[in-house]
C-alpha positions, 0 to 999 in steps of 0.5 A: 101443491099435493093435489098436483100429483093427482087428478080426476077427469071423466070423459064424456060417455065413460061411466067411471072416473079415469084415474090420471097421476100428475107427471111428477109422479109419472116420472118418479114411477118411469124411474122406479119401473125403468131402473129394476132390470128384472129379465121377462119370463114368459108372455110377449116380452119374454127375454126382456128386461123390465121397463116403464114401456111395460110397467108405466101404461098399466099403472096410469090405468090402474084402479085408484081412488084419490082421497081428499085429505091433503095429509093422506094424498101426500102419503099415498103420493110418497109411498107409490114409488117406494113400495114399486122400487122395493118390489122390483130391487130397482136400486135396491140396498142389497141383492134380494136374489130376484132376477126374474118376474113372470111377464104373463101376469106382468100387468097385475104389478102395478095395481099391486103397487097401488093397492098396497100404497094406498089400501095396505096389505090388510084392506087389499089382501096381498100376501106373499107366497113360497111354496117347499115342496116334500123332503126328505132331508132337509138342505140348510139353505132351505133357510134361503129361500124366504129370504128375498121376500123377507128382505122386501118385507123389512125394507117396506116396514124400513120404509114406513110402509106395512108389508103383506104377510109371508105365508110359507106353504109345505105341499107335504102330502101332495109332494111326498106322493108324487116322490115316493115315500112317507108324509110323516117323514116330509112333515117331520123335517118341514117342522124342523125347517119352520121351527128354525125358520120362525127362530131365524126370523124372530132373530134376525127380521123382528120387525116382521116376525108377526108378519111370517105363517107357516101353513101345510096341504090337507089329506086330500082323504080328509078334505073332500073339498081339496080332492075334489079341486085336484081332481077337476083340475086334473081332468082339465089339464090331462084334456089340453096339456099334451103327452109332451107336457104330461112326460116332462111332469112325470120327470119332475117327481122319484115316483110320479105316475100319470096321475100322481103328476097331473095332481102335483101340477093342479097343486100348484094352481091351487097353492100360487094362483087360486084362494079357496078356503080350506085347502090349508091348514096351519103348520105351526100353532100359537102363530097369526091367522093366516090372511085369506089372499085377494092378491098374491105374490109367489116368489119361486126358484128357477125351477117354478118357471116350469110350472109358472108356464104350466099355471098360466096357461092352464088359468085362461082356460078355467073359468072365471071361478080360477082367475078371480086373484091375481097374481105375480110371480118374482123368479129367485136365483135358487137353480136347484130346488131348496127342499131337495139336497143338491146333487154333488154335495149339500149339508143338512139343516139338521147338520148345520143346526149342530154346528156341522161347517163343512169344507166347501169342496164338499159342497156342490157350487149350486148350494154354495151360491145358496149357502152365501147368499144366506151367509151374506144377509145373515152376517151383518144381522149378526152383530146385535143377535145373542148367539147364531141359528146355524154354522154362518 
């Protein structure tokens, strides 16, 4: 029977129904959850891999109306374990390049999970995030660093299952000023990333290709409300970070001050934790509506778990107003920063789309990693494309 899989009990004195699944889908869970093998960075499970011992018990809390209509429930009841196993990679077609997920916002997976098998994407507001940070040459596998989200993407709509949508961030007038030189030098290679990006996916990933935005920072000297959150949240970090944390935000940037570096770390809690209107605008036009986030899922390189530490620690201490979406971080096998040419040898997106190929050993061993895991998704989607974005 459907309604099996799902029932509804009220305790005495308990004011809301406590939502139960039926132990079939406990143990379809248990095994999506169980099977994912993500390291924890970060909480009181850091260094752990992912279970259903930290996964199972907030599902079976999370928030879920069970709906009456046999048909629904059956699609709800099949789609709850697809939409968990393809977040996590747990027995996954292919690498996604995620090894890692944050464990201080570990709890919020699953009513995600929930969210976006019985709301959808739409209803529930969950988007996917990635944020390049301000270059000056763009790398070409800064084409890869979507990618993990995009491949989960096209296999939830493989799936039968509506993905949220993929809002690439540029932080060009914040980045570019943290490392010393022109906006409109970051902006031009940005759009030069977006332009081939939205012709890689259109290519290669159709069926989401409406799913895809490109989205840049506002001037803070044009956004009154943008400076004034950079500001707030500067004083706020300056007063609890400590000089220690205040140094090794300085080291991240070519030509960071103290200040210049305290705004670049606020940046970051306003780009991946926070949802406040206007702090955004459109990097390309003609493309969909950005969707206002109520949930967010960054996905970031090995470098975000610096400031994934930072932002989670700083989010407790803000109020209610900074903590009201929530959020859950996937790490990607990205060492260096894709927005920045790797020391010991990288090619150039504008290099690669001339048809530039490169001899390896001009390419250091970081970017190759990049570089073929790029090769390695986009190969096999090259059979049915009329002719190649770039030089793989």
């Amino acid at each position: 029977m459907i309604e099996s899989e799902f029932y509804r009990s009220r305790d005495a004195g308990v004011s809301s129904p406590e939502i139960k699944f039926g132990k079939k889908l406990q143990n379809r869970m248990r095994s999506a959850f169980d099977r994912a093998g993500l390291t924890i960075v970060g909480g009181a499970s850091d260094g752990q891999q992912t279970g259903s011992r930290h996964l199972l018990p907030a599902f079976l809390q999370a928030d879920f109306a069970v709906n009456k209509d046999p048909l629904e429930a059956a699609r709800v009841n099949g789609a709850l374990p697809k939409v968990a196993e393809t977040l996590l990679g747990s027995g996954a077609r292919h690498d996604t390049y995620i090894d890692r997920i944050g464990g201080h916002d570990l709890e919020n997976l699953s009513q995600l999970v929930v969210d976006l098998a019985s709301k959808g994407p739409k209803e529930a507001g969950i988007v996917f995030r990635v944020v390049y940070g301000a270059a000056k040459e763009m790398p070409a596998r800064a084409l890869s660093y979507p990618l993990p989200a995009l491949m989960i993407m096209d296999e939830l709509k493989r799936k039968g299952i509506e993905p949220p949508q993929l809002q690439i961030i540029f932080a060009n007038h914040i980045s570019s000023s943290l490392n010393g030189f022109a906006c409109e030098q970051a902006s031009e290679q940005a759009h030069v990333l977006a332009d081939a990006s939205r012709a890689y996916v259109e290519r290669y990933f159709p069926s989401i290709a409406e799913d895809v935005v490109f989205l840049e920072d506002k001037e803070k000297e044009d956004n009154e409300n943008l400076a004034g959150e950079i500001t707030n949240l500067s004083t706020l970090l300056e007063a609890d970070a400590g000089e220690e944390l205040i140094e090794s935000l300085q080291r991240k940037g070519e030509a960071s001050d103290r200040n210049t570096s305290l705004q670049y770390a606020a940046a970051h809690l306003l780009f991946h934790d926070v949802a406040f209107e206007g702090l955004l605008q459109p990097l390309i036009l003609g493309q969909p509506d950005a969707v206002q986030p109520q949930a967010i899922i960054n996905v970031g390189g090995r470098q975000e778990q610096f400031f994934y530490e930072l932002r989670q620690n700083m989010k407790g201490k803000l109020g209610d107003r900074y903590a009201t979406v929530p959020t859950v971080q996937l790490f990607t096998k990205h060492h260096v920063p894709p927005y920045y040419m790797a020391q010991g040898g990288d090619i150039s997106l504008q290099d690669a789309l001339q048809g530039v190929s490169p001899d390896s050993t001009d390419i250091s061993a970081t970017a190759q990693y990049d570089l073929a895991f790029l090769s390695k998704v986009t190969q096999p989607r090259q059979v049915n494309a009329k002719e190649r974005i770039i030089f793989i």
